[in-house]
TIFI-23196 format. One record per residue (C-alpha): residue number from 1; x, y, z. Coordinates in steps of 0.1 Angstrom, whole numbers, plus 5000, padded with zeros to 4 digits. Layout:
residues N
REC/num/u/v/w
REC/NUM/X/Y/Z
...
end
This chain:
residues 345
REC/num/u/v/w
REC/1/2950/5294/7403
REC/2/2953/5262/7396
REC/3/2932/5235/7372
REC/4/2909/5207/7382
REC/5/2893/5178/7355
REC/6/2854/5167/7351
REC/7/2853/5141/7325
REC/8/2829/5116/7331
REC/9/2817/5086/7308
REC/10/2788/5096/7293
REC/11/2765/5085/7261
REC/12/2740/5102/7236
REC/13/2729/5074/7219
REC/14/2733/5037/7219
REC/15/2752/5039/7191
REC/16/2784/5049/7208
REC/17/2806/5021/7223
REC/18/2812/5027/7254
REC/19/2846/5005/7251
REC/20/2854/5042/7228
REC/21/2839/5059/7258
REC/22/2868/5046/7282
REC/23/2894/5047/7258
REC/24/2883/5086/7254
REC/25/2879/5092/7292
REC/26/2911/5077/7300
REC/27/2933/5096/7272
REC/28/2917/5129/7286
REC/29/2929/5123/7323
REC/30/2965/5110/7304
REC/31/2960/5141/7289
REC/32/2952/5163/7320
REC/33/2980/5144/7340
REC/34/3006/5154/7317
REC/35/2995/5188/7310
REC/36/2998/5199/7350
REC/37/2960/5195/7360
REC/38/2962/5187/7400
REC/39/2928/5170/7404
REC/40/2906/5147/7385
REC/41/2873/5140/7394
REC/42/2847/5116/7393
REC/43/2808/5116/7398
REC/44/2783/5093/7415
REC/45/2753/5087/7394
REC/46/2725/5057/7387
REC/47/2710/5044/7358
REC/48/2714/5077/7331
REC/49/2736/5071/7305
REC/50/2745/5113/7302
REC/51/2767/5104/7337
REC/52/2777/5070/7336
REC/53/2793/5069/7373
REC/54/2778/5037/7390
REC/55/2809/5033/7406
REC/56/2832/5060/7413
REC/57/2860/5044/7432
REC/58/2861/5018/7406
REC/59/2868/5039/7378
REC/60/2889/5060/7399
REC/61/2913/5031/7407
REC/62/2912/5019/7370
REC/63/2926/5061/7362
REC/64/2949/5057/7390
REC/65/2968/5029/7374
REC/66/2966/5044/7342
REC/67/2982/5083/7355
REC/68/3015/5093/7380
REC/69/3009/5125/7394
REC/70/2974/5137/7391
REC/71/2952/5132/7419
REC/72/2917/5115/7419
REC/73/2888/5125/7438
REC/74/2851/5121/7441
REC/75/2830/5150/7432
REC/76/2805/5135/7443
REC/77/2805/5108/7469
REC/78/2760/5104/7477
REC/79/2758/5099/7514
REC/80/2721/5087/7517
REC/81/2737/5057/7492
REC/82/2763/5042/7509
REC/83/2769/5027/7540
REC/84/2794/5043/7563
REC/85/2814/5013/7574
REC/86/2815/5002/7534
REC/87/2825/5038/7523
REC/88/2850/5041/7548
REC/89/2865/5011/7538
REC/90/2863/5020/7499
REC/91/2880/5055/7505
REC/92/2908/5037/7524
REC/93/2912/5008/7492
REC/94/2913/5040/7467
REC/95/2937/5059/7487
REC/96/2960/5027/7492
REC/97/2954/5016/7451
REC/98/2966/5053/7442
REC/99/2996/5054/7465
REC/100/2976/5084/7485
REC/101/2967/5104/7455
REC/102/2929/5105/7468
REC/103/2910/5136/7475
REC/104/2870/5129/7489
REC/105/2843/5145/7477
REC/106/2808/5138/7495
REC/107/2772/5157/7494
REC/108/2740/5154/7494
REC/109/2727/5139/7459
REC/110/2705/5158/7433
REC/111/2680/5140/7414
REC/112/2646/5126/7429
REC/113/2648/5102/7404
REC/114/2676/5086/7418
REC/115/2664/5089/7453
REC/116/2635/5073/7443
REC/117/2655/5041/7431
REC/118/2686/5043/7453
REC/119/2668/5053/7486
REC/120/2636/5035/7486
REC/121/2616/5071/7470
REC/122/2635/5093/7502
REC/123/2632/5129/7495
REC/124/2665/5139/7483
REC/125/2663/5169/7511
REC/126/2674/5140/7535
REC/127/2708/5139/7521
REC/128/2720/5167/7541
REC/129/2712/5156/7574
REC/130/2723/5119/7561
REC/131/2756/5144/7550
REC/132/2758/5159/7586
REC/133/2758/5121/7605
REC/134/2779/5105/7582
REC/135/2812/5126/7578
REC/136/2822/5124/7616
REC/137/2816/5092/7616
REC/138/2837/5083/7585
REC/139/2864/5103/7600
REC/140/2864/5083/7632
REC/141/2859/5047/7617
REC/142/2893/5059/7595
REC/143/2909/5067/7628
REC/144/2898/5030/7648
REC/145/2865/5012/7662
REC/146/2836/5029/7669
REC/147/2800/5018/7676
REC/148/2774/5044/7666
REC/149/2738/5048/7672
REC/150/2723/5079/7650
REC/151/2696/5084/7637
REC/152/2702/5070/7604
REC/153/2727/5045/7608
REC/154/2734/5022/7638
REC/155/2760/4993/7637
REC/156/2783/4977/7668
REC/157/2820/4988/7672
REC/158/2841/4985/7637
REC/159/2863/4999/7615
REC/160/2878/5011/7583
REC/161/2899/4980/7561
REC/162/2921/4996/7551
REC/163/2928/5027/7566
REC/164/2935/5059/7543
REC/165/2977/5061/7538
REC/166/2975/5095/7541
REC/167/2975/5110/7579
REC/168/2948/5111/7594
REC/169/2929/5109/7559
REC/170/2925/5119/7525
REC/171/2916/5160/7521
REC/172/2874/5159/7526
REC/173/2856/5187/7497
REC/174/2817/5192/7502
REC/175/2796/5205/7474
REC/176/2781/5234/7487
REC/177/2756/5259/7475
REC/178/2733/5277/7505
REC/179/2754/5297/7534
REC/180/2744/5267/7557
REC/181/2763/5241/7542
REC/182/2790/5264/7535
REC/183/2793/5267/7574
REC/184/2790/5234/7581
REC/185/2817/5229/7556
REC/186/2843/5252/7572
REC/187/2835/5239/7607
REC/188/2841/5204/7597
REC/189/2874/5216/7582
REC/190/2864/5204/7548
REC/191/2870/5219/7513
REC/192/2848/5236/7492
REC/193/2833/5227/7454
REC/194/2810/5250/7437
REC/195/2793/5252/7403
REC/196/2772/5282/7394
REC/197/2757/5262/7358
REC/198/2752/5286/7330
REC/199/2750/5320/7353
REC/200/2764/5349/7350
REC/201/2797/5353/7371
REC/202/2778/5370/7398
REC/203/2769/5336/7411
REC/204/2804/5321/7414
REC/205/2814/5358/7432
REC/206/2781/5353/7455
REC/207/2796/5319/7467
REC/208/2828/5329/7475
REC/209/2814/5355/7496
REC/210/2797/5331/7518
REC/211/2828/5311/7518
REC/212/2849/5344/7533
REC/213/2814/5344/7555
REC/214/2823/5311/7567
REC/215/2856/5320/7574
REC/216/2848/5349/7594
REC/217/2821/5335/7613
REC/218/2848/5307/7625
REC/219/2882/5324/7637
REC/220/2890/5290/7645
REC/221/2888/5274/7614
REC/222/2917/5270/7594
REC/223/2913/5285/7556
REC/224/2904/5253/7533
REC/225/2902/5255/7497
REC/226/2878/5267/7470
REC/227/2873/5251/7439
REC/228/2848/5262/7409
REC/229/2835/5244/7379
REC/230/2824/5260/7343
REC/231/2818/5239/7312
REC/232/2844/5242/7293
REC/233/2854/5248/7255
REC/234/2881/5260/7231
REC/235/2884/5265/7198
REC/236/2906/5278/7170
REC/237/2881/5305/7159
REC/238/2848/5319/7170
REC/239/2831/5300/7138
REC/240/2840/5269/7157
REC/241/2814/5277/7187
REC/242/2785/5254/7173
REC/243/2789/5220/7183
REC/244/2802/5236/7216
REC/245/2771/5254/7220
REC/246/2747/5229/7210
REC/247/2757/5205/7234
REC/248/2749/5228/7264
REC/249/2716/5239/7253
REC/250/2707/5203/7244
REC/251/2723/5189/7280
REC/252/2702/5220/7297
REC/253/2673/5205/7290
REC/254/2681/5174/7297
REC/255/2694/5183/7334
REC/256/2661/5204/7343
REC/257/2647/5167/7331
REC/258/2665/5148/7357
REC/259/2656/5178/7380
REC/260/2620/5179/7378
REC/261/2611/5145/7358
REC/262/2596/5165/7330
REC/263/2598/5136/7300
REC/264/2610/5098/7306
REC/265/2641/5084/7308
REC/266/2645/5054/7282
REC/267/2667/5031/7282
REC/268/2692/5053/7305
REC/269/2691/5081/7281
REC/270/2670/5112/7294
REC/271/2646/5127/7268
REC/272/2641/5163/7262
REC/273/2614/5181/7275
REC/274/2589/5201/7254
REC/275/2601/5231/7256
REC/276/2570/5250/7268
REC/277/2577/5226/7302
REC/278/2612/5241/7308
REC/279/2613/5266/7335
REC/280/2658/5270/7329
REC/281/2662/5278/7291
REC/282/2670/5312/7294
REC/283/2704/5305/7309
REC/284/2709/5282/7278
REC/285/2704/5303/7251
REC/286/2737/5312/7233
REC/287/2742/5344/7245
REC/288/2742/5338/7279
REC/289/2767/5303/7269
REC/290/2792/5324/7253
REC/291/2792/5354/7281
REC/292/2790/5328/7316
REC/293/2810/5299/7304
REC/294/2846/5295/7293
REC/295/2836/5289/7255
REC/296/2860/5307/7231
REC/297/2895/5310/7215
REC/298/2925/5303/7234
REC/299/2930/5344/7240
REC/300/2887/5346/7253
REC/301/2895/5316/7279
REC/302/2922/5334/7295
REC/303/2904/5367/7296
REC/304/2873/5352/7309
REC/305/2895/5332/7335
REC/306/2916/5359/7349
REC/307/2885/5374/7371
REC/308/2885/5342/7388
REC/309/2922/5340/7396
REC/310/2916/5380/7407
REC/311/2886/5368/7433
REC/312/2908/5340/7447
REC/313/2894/5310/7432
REC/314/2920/5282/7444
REC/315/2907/5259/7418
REC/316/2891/5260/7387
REC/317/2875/5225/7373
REC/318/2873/5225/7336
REC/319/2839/5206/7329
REC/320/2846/5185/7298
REC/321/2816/5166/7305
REC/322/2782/5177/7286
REC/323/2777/5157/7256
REC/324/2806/5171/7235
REC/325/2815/5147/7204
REC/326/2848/5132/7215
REC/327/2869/5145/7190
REC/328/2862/5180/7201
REC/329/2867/5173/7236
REC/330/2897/5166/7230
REC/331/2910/5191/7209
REC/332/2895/5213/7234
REC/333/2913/5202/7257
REC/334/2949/5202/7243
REC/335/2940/5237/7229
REC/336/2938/5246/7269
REC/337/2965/5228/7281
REC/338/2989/5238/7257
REC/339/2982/5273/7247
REC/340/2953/5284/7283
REC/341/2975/5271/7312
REC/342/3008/5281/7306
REC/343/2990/5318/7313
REC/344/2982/5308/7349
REC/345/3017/5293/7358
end
């Protein structure tokens, strides 16, 4: 099994600068690149400052130049946002600016609030047809011209400037959660991200089975890869668990927010519901963090990690991403590279 990288920018108050914020996100990748991480990845999100990805090709080429060996990807790409002629072209400029270190990551989108100011107020169920039409066509404008008329895009005969270096393109991932997107996935040859949030490890066992489904309901299909992501934190000792824990529960409700748009969002910064409106706290209280997640000493992360090497997880993405102070992020972090990793090699 080997180890993926979630570290977005991301705020909790105004009162953090987010020239720290880059300096921060771009040490941890330094940090993952050096420590044998294969992939790092960056979101796609508007106008919150908890996931401060407006432009995820743009920070991925500012990582690129800043790293040697890791590779960059999308996780995730928003189809119904883009353009397919102008994302074609983008993935082609990334994989050229990284020297072919790019790895695509597209789906569907999650919050209505976005939708509703990136897709003139379409319901965010759109995005998987949107998903459906826009992949093949990506993969043909990366190959030469083609005109297409679809039902959501139309445009005369073009291209992709600049092509992808890598042949035919860069390695396509889909974030995938029901069994129909899984299959869609696998016949479309693509890769596979999961995230099961705060549940039990049932749920990531449940996906991989309709992943093997996938498989065996298309002989044809070659066997892609399957990546999983946890929130992620260690410490020295248990005492240390607090901040760690804090953060989740305080993120939680700030996610079922976005979700459901329970409170406003002020100034970027989602507000917390009242509690008494939140339908997802009981995956947030600390029992259920310390028992799903990959919170705990060196010594509890690779115990809690070994059933997913056991199930055949290909990829597990460490999620440093959920509101963490800095400073503990990134002792986390070298706590895992140094003294979690080295168990898995």
């Amino acid at each position: 099994m080997r180890f993926n990288l979630v570290i977005n920018p991301e705020r909790m108050t105004d009162a953090t600068d987010m020239r720290d914020v880059m300096r921060h996100v771009t040490e941890m990748v330094q940090m993952a690149d050096e420590g044998g991480f294969d992939i790092v990845w960056a979101a796609e999100h508007h106008a919150i400052e908890m996931t401060i990805a407006p432009g995820p090709f743009q920070l991925l080429a500012h990582l690129a130049a800043h790293t040697s060996r890791i590779r960059l990807g999308t996780a995730v790409v928003v189809a119904p946002y883009w353009h397919p002629i102008k994302l074609a072209g983008e993935v082609g400029m990334i994989d050229l600016l990284s020297g072919g270190r790019f790895e695509f990551g597209i789906g569907k989108g999650a919050y209505q609030r976005e939708f509703d100011r990136m897709a003139g107020g379409t319901h965010q169920n759109i995005g998987v047809p949107m998903m459906q039409e826009m992949l093949p066509l990506l993969k043909d404008l990366w190959k030469g011209d083609v005109a297409h008329d679809g039902e959501y895009w139309s445009f005369p005969s073009a291209t992709a400037c600049p092509k992808p270096i890598q042949d035919p393109y860069p390695p396509v991932w889909v974030a995938a959660r029901d069994p129909g997107t899984f299959d869609w996935a696998i016949k479309n040859g693509c890769d596979i991200m999961t995230w099961a949030l705060t549940r039990p490890f049932a749920e990531v066992e449940e996906y991989m089975a309709r992943f093997e489904t996938a498989l065996a309901d298309n002989p044809s299909a070659k066997r892609t890869r399957f990546m999983t992501m946890r929130h992620t934190g260690v410490y020295e000792k248990p005492g240390d668990r607090g901040p760690f824990v804090d953060a989740v529960i305080a993120q939680g409700g700030q996610f079922e927010n976005l979700f459901r748009e329970l409170a406003p969002v002020l100034n970027g910064f989602p507000q917390i519901p009242d509690p008494s409106l939140l339908n997802n706290q009981a995956d947030y209280t600390e029992e259920n963090i310390l028992a799903n997640l990959i919170f705990g000493t060196p010594d509890d992360a690779i115990a809690k990690l070994k059933p997913y090497e056991a199930l055949g997880v290909d990829y597990f993405c460490y999620n440093a991403s959920y509101g963490l102070p800095m400073a503990e992020q990134k002792k986390s972090l070298k706590l895992f590279v140094d003294e979690v990793v080295p168990a898995f090699q």
